[in-house]
Each structure stands twice: as C-alpha cells, then as structure tokens.
C-alpha positions in Angstrom: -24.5 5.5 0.3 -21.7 3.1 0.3 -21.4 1.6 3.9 -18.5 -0.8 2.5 -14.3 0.4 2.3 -11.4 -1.4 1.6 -8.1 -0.1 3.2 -4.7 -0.8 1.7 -2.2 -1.3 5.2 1.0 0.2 4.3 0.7 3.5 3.9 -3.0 4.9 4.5 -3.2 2.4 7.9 0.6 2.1 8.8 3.3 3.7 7.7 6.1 1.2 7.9 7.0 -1.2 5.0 7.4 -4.1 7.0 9.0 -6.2 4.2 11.2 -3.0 3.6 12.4 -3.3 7.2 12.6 -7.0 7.7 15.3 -6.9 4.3 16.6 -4.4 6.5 18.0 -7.8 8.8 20.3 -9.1 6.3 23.4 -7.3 5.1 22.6 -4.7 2.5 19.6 -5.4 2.7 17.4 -2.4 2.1 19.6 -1.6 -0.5 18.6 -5.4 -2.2 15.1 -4.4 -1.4 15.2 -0.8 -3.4 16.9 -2.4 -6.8 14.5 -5.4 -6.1 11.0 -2.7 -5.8 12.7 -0.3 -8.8 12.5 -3.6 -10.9 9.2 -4.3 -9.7 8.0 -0.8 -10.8 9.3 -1.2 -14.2 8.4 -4.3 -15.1 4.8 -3.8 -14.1 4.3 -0.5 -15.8 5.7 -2.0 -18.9 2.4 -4.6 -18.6 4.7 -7.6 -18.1 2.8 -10.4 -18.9 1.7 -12.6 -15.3 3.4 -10.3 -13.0 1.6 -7.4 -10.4 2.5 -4.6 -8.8 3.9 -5.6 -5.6 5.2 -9.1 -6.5 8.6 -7.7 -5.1 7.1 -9.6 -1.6 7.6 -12.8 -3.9 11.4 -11.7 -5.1 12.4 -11.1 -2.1 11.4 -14.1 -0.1 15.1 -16.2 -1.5 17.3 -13.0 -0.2 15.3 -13.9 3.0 14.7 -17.6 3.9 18.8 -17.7 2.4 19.8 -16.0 5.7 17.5 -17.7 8.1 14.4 -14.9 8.4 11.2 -16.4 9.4 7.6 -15.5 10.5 9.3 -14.5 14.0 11.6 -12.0 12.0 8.6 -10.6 10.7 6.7 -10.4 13.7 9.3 -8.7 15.9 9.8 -6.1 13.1 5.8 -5.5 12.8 5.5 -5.0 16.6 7.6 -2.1 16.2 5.2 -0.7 13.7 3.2 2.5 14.2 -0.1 2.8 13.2 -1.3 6.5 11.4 -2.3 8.9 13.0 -6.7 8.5 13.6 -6.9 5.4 11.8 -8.1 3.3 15.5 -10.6 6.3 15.7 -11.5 6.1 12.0 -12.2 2.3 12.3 -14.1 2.4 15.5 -16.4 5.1 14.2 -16.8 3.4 10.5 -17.7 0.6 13.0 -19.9 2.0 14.9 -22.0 3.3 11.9 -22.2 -0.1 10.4 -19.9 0.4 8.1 -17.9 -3.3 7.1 -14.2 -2.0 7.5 -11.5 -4.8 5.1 -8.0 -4.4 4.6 -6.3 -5.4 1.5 -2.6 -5.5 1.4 0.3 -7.0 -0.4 2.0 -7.3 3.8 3.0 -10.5 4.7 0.1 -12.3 6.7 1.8 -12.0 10.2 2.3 -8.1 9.8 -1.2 -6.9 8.7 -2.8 -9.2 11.6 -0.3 -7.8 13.9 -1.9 -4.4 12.6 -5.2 -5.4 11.9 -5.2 -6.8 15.3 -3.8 -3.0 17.0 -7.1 -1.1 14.8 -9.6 -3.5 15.1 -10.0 -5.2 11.6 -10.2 -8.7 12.4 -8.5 -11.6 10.6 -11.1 -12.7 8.4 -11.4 -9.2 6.9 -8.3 -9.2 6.0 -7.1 -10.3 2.4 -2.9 -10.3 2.4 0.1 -12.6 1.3 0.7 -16.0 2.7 3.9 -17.3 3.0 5.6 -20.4 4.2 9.3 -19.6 5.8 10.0 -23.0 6.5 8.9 -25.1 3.7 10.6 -22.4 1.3 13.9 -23.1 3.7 13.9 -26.6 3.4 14.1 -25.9 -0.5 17.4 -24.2 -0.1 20.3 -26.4 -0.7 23.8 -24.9 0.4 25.1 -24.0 -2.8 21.5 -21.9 -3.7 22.0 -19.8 -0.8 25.6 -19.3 -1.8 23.9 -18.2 -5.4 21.6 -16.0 -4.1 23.6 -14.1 -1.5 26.0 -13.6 -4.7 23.1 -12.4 -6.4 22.6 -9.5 -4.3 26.0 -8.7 -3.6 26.4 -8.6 -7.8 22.3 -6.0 -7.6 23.3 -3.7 -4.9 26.1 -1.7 -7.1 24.2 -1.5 -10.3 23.2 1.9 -11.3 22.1 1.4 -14.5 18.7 0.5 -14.7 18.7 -1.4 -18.2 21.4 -3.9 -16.8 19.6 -3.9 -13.1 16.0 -5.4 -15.6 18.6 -7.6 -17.3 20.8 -8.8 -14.2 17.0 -9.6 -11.9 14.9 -10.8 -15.1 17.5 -13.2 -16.0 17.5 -14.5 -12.2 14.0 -14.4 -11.2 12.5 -15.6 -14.5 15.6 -18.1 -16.2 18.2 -19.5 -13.4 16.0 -19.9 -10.3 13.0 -21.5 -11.5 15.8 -24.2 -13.2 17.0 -24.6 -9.8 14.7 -26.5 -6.5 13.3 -23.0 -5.8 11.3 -22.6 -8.8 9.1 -20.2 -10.3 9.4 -17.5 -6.9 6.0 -16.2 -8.0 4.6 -19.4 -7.3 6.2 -20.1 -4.3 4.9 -17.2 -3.2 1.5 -15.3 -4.6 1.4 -12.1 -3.8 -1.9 -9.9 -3.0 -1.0 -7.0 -5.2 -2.0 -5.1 -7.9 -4.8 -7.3 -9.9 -5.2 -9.7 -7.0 -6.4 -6.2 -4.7 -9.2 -5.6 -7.3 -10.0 -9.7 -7.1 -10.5 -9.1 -3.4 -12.3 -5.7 -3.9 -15.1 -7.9 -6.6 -15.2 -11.0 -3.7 -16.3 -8.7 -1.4 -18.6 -6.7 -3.7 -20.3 -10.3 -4.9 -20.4 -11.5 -1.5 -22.0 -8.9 -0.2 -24.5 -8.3 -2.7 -22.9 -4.8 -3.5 -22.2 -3.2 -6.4 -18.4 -1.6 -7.6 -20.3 1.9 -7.5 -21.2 1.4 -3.4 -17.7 0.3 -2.8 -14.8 3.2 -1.2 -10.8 2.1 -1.8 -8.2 4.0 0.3 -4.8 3.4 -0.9 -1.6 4.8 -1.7 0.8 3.0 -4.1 1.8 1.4 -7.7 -0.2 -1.6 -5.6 -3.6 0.1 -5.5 -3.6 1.9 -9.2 -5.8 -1.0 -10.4 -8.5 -1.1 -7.6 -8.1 3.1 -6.7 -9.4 3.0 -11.1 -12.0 0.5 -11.1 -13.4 1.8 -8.1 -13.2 5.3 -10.0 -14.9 4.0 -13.4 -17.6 2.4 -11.3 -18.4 5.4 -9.7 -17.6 4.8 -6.3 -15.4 6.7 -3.7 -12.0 6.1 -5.1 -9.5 8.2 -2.4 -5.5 8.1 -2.7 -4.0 8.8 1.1 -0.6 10.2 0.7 -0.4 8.6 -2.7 2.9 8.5 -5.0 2.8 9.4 -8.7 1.3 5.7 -9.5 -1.7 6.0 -7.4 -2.9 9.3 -7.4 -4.0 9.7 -11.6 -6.5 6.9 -10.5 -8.2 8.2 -8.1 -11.1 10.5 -8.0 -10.2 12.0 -4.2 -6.7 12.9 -2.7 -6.1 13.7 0.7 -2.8 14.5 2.0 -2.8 14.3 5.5 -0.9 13.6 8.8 -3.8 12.0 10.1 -5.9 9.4 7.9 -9.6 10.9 10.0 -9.8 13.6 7.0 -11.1 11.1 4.6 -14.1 10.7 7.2 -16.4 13.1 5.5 -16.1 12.1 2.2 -16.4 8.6 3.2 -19.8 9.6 5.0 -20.8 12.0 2.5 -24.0 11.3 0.0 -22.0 14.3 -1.8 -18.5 13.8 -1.2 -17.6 16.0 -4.5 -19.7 18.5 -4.0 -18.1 18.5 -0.1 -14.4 19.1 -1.9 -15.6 21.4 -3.9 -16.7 23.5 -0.8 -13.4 23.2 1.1 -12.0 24.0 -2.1 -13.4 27.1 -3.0 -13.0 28.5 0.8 -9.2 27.6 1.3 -7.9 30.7 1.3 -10.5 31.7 3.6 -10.1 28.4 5.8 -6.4 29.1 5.9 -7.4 32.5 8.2 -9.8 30.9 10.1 -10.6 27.1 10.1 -14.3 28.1 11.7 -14.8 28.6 7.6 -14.2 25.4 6.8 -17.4 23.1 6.1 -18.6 21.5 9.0 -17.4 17.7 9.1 -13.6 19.3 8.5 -14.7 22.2 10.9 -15.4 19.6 13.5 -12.1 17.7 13.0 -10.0 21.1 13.0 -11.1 21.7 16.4 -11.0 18.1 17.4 -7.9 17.2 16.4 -6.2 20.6 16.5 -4.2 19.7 13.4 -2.5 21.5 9.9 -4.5 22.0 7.4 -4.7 18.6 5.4 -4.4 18.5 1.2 -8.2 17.9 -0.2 -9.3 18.0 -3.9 -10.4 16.4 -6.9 -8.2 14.5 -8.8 -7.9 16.2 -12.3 -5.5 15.4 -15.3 -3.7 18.9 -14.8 -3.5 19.0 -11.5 -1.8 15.5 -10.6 1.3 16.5 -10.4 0.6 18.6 -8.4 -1.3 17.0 -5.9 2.0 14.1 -6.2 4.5 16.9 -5.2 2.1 17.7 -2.1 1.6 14.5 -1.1 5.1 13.7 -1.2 5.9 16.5 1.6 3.3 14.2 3.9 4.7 10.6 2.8 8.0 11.9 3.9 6.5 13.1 7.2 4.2 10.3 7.9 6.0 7.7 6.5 9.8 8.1 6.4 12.0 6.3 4.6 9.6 4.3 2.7 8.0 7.5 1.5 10.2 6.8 -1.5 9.2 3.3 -2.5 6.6 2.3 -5.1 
C-alpha cells in the first residue's frame, strides 16, 4: 500500500491563489492576471513547445517587480490565507501512520512555506517556484516599467482571445527577451505542469518507490500531467475539487468542503472497490449516513458534514463530475474557483 502522497497547495491544501491576490496590489491587477492565466491555458493545451501549465507565475513577475511587489508583498498576502477545511488533521494523521506527506506547487516559495509551515509539511518537503524580487528589480530600467505598465493597460480591454495570444505572445516571447529582462521564463522557472511530475519521479527514485505506490492530490490545468502518470502507473491518482483540465486524468474525484474525505481511499488496499461501495449505496446514504461504509461512516459522524462528491473517474461521466465540482470550488475556493 502506497505510504507516499504528493499534495498540490492551491486548491486541495489552500484555497487562495496567492499570486492571483498579490496581482490583486497593482491597479487592474486581477484583471492582468485573468488575460495573463487565459493565455496560459491556451497556449499550454495547444502543446506549445518549452512552456507548462502554470508558467503564468513567470509572466507575471514584470507586471509585479514594475510596481515595486516583493517577497514581503507576498508574504503579507499569504498570511491572510486560509487553509481547507481537514487538511492539518489530514496531515497529522498521514503523519502519524508513517506516511511521507510533500507538497508540490507552482506557489511562489514564500507562500507555500507560509502554508506548509500552518499544516505541518516542512520546507524540505516542499518542491515550489523560486523567485528573486530584487535582482529581477534591478533589471528594470525606467523606460521598461513604463513598457510594461502600457502593456497591461493595452491586455486588460481585449476580449478577443485570438488578438489577447497575439498581443501577450508577441510580448512575452519577441519584445521582452530583446530588452534587459529577457527570456521571463528563464528569469523565473516555474514548478508547473511537467516540472510537478519531475518532482513526483525525484521522490519516487529517492525513495526507492515505484510510480504505482505513489498517490497525487490535485486540482488544476497544473496537475493534469502528474494526476495521469500517476493514473497510467496505477497508483492513486485523486482530483480535489478539480476543473475541467484535471479531472479526465484522474482515476478518483472527490468533491468536498473538507479535503479528510480522500482519507479512506488514501488508506485503502482497495480504494476502488471502497467507491464503488459508497457508490452503489448513495441513495441509501443520502437517508441515513449510518449506511455509508465505514471509513466515510466514521467521518459523517465526526465531522458532521454534507455529503461529499465520490466516484470513479469515467470518460462519460467527467463532465459531470466538472459541473459538481465546480459548485464546491466556488464554495471552498471563491473567486479563484474560476482560474485554470
């Protein structure tokens, strides 16, 4: 039984997008960040050649070292953060039962330590995105951050998404690596998408584990490449609350206000044959939770919750396991439910 998971933060552990939040500081922010993440979204799906899922973290960072933001920005926004429902409980117990609890996330260093920190995941088990406020400052003459406030002045009132590709791809990818920024994906390399699964292998070679004893817990257009190899290997692949680019990956979906539910599959020597039961009993369960099998019986009563979202992901049912899953992302998550 796999005694080994790997958490994305935003989302299944958190449920604030802290870089979402800290664009949030500069004017029009948020609305910078949305054009900036729908470009991300599309260019990733369309297999762009050297660029990830969640490389917006690397776009952004001109918008914010042009109007001052720094690791302090960050942190003050990240101390504001809640943390999911059960996921403190979820890690102690793993914990306690010797499981090795990681978090992998696309976050900004200083935010998923600040929440590592708050659920017990230490530093070291914690693979995220490094970035250097000041030295990417110092790279800023005058005149670029002139540019690049124009820049998002010109994004925020394009509706059209072919000119939106056009107008960023022609920025990101021609002017500002011809100016003394450079390439931004270099300046700033991103733990997303392939990079996740890179950290999901490390730790599956450095301990001695195979793919197939390995569980994934994520959420997003971030995970979709670890949430799969996880799935193909044969391991516990579970999507949290996951969006329409997670969820077809995965082989588990829970939809949840509180992140304990994915306990007994986690735990389980069965986990499918554990769905299957809750499965075939809902309507029962929905009367009376006393019907439900026991590990989910014992958390009903514990946490005196609704009824969480558990099956199996299968090809016709995704979407609609997305549109349920949506209803909790709003809930949990807010304003960010909406982002890739």
């Amino acid at each position: 039984m796999s005694k080994i998971v790997c958490f994305d933060l935003e989302g299944p552990l958190s449920p604030q997008d802290n870089a979402f939040e800290v664009m949030g500081l500069i004017d029009d922010g948020k609305k910078i960040f949305e054009k900036i993440s729908r470009f991300d979204d599309i260019i990733s799906l369309e297999g762009r050649e050297g660029y990830e899922p969640g490389d917006t973290l690397s776009l952004i960072a001109p918008f914010l070292v042009a109007e001052g933001i720094d690791e302090g920005d960050v942190c003050e926004i990240s101390d504001k953060a809640r943390v999911v429902d059960g996921s403190k409980e979820l890690v102690r117990s793993l914990k306690e039962g010797g499981w090795v609890v990681n978090i992998i996330s696309t976050s900004y260093r200083y935010h998923a330590h600040t929440i590592g920190e708050r659920i017990g995941v230490p530093p070291e088990d914690i693979w995220c995105t490094d970035i250097d406020f000041q030295g990417l400052q110092e790279s800023l003459s005058p005149g670029l951050k002139k540019r690049i406030r124009e820049m998002g002045e010109e994004i925020v009132n394009i509706e059209d998404e072919d000119k939106l590709v056009k107008k960023l791809d022609d920025f990101f990818f021609k002017e500002l690596p011809k100016t003394e920024y450079g390439d931004p994906l270099e300046r700033v390399k991103v733990v997303g998408g392939a990079k996740k699964l890179e950290a999901v292998k490390e730790i599956s070679e450095s301990l001695n584990t195979p793919l197939r004893d390995i569980s994934v817990v994520g959420d997003s257009i971030t995970d979709y490449k670890m949430l799969g190899e996880i799935s193909k290997a044969g391991g516990k692949s579970i999507v949290f609350n996951g969006n329409k680019y997670a969820v077809p990956h995965a082989r588990f979906a829970i939809g949840s206000e509180n992140i304990l539910f994915i306990e007994p599959i986690l735990r389980s020597n069965e986990p499918e044959e554990l769905v299957r039961k809750w499965i075939s009993n809902i309507n029962e369960i929905k009367k009376n939770p006393e019907k439900a099998p026991k590990p989910y019986k014992e958390l009903l009563v514990k946490l005196n919750t609704s009824l969480p979202d558990i099956r199996l992901v299968e090809e016709n049912i995704v979407d609609e396991i997305v549109s349920e899953h949506l209803g909790y992302r709003k809930v949990v998550r807010g304003e960010a439910a909406d982002l890739g």
